[in-house]
C-alpha positions in Angstrom: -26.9 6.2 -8.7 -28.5 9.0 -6.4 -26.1 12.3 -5.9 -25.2 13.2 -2.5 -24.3 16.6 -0.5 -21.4 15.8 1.7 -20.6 18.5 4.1 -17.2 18.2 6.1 -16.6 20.3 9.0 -13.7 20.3 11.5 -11.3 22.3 13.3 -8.2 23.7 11.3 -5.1 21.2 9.6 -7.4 18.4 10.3 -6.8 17.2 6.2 -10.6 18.6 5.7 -9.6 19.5 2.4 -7.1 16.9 1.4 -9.9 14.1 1.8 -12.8 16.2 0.2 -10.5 16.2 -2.6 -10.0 12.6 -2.7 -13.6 12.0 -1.8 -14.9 14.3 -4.8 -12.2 12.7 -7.0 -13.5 8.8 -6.3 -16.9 9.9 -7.1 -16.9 12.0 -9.8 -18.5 14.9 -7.7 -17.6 18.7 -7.4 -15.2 20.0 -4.5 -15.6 23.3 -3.0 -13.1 24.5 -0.2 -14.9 26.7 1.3 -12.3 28.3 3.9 -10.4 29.2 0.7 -13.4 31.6 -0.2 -12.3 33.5 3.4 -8.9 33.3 3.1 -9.2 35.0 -0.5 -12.0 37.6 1.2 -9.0 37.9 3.7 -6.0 38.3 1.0 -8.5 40.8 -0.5 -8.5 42.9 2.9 -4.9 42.4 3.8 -3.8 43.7 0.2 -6.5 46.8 0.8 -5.0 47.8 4.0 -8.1 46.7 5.9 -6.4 44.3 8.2 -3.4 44.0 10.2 -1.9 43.2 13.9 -3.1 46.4 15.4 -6.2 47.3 13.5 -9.2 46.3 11.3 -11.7 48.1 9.1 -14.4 46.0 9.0 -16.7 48.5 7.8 -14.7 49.2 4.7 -14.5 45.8 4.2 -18.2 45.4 4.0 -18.8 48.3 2.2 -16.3 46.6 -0.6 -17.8 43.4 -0.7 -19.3 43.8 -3.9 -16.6 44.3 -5.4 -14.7 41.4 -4.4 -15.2 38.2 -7.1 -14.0 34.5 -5.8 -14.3 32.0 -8.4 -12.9 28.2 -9.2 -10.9 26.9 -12.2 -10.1 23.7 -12.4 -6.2 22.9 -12.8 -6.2 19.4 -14.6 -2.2 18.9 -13.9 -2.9 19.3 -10.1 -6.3 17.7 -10.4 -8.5 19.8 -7.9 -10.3 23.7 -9.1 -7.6 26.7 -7.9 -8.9 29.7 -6.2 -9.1 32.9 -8.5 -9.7 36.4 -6.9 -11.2 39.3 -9.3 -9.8 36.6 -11.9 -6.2 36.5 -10.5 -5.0 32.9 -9.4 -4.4 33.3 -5.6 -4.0 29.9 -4.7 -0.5 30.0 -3.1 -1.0 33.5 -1.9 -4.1 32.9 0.4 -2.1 29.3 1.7 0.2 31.5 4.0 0.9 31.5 7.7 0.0 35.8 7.8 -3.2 35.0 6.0 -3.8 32.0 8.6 -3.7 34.4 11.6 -6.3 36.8 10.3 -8.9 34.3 8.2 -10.6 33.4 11.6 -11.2 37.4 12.4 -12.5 38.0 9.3 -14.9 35.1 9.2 -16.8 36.6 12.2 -18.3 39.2 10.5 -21.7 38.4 10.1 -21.7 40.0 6.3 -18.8 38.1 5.0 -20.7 34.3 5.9 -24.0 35.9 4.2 -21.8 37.1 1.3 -20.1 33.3 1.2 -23.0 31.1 2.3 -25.7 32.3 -0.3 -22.3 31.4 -3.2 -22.0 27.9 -1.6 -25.2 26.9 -1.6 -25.3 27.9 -5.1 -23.1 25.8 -5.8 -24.5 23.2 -4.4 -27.8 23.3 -5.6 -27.9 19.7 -7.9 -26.2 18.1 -5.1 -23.3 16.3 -6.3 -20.7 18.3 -4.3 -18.2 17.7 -1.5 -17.8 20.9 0.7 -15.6 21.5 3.3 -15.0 23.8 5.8 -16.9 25.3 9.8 -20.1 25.6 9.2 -21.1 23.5 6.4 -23.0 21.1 8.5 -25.0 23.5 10.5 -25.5 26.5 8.2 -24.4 25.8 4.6 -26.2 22.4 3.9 -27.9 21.6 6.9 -30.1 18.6 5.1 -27.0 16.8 3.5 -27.4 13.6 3.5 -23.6 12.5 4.9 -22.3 15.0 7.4 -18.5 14.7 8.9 -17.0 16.4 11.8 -13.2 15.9 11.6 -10.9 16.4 14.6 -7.5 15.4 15.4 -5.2 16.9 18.5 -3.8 20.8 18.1 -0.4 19.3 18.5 -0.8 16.6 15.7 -2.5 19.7 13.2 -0.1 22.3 14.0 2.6 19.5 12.7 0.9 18.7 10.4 0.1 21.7 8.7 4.3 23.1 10.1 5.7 20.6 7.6 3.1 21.7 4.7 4.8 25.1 5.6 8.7 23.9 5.7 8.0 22.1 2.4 6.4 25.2 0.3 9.6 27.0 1.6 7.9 29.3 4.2 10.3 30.7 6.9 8.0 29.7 10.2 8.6 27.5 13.5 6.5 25.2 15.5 5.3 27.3 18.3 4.4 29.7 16.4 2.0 27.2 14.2 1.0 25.8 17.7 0.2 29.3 18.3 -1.9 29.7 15.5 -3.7 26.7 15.3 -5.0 27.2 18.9 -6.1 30.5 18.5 -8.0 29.7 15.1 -9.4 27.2 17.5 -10.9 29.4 19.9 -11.9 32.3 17.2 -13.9 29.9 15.1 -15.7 28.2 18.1 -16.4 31.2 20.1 -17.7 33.8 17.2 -21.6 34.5 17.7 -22.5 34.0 13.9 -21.9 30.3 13.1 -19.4 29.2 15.7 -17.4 25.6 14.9 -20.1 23.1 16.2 -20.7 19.5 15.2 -24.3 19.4 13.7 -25.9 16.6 15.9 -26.3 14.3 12.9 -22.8 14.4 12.1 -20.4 11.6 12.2 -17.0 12.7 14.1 -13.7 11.3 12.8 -10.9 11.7 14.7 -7.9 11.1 12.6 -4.7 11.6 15.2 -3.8 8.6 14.5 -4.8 7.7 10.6 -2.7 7.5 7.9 -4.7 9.0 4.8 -5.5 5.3 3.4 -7.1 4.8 6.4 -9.0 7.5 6.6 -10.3 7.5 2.9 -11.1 4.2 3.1 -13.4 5.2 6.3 -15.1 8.1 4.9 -15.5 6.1 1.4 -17.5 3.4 3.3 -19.9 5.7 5.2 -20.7 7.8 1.8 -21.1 4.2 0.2 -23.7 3.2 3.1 -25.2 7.3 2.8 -25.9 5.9 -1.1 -27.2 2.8 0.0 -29.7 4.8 2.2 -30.9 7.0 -0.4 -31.7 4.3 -3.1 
C-alpha cells in the first residue's frame, strides 16, 4: 500500500492533534505536532526571559536559535512521541494556559517558521507522516496528497480545550480561555509570514458538532479514498 503525507491544519482546540494521533495510530504512520515545536521554541523564551506581557526580545531570541534543540521520543505507555527540549521532557510544561497566550507571538517571526519548517519537512521526507498544525497545508507540505482544514466555533474550542485545563488541575476560567482562543485566532490568521489559511485543495471539517467516533470515522474514509487515488 502507497504512503501518504497528511497535513492537518485548523484553528486552535479544534482536536487537530487528538485525531492525527488516532489517524497515525490506525495506519501505522509517524505523528508530528507541529505547534508543540512553537510552544517548546516559546517555553524556551519564556524560561530565558525573552518574553512576557509587557515586552519581547525577539532579536535575542533569534540570535539563540541555534541553540535551542526540539526532538520526539516516543512514550509507549501513552502511545504518541513526547516533546523533549535540549533533551528535557517538556511535554506538560509547554501544554499551559501562559505558554498558550504567547505561542501565537512567537510563531510570527519569520526566523522561528524557517527554523521549524526546514525540521518538519525533514521529517517528512519518505512520506508516511501525519502532521498537524497552521501552515502545514500551505507551507510545510504543500503537495500532500490528503489535506484537512479543521474548524469548529471559538465557544465550542475554548470549552473544549477549558475542561482539558480543569482536568490537568490548572487554576483558569472560561472567559479567560474564550479570551485566548480568540486572540490566537486573530494572531495566527493576521501574521504576514504564513497566516492560518485553508490551502484551496483542502477538505474543511467542521466538527462543532462530532463526537470523536464520528470524526475519525470521517477523516479515516477520506485517507482511505486519498489511498485509493494513489494506487
Amino acid at each position: 500500500m502507497n504512503k501518504i503525507t497528511i497535513a492537518i491544519d485548523g484553528f486552535s482546540s479544534t482536536g487537530k492533534s487528538t485525531v492525527a494521533k488516532q489517524i497515525a495510530k490506525h495506519l501505522g504512520y509517524v505523528y508530528v505536532d507541529s505547534g508543540a515545536m512553537y510552544r517548546a521554541v516559546t517555553l524556551y523564551a519564556m524560561q530565558k526571559g525573552l518574553i512576557s506581557k509587557s515586552d519581547f526580545n525577539i532579536e535575542a531570541l533569534i540570535y539563540q536559535l541555534p541553540s535551542i534543540n526540539i526532538s520526539f521520543k516516543f512514550n509507549k505507555s501513552l502511545g504518541f512521541a513526547e516533546v523533549y527540549l535540549n533533551d528535557v521532557n517538556v511535554e506538560k510544561e509547554i501544554r499551559t494556559l501562559e505558554v498558550s497566550s504567547f505561542v501565537s507571538k512567537v510563531a510570527e517571526v519569520s526566523e522561528v517558521r524557517q527554523k521549524l519548517v526546514e525540521q518538519q519537512q525533514k521529517m517528512g521526507k519518505d512520506k508516511g507522516v501525519v502532521m498537524d498544525g497552521r501552515d502545514i497545508g500551505t507551507v510545510v507540505f504543500p503537495d500532500a496528497e490528503l489535506k484537512l482544514f479543521m474548524t469548529a466555533s471559538a465557544e465550542t474550542r475554548a470549552k473544549r480545550r477549558y475542561e482539558e485545563l480543569v482536568e490537568r488541575g490548572d487554576a483558569v476560567n472560561f472567559e479567560q480561555v474564550l479570551k485566548n482562543v480568540k486572540e490566537r485566532d486573530y494572531i495566527d490568521s493576521n501574521r504576514e509570514d504564513s497566516p492560518l489559511i485553508k490551502a484551496k485543495d483542502a477538505i474543511e471539517v467542521d466538527n462543532s458538532n462530532m463526537t470523536l467516533k464520528e470524526q475519525f470515522d470521517k477523516i479515516i474514509q477520506l485517507v482511505k479514498m486519498t489511498i485509493e487515488d494513489c494506487e
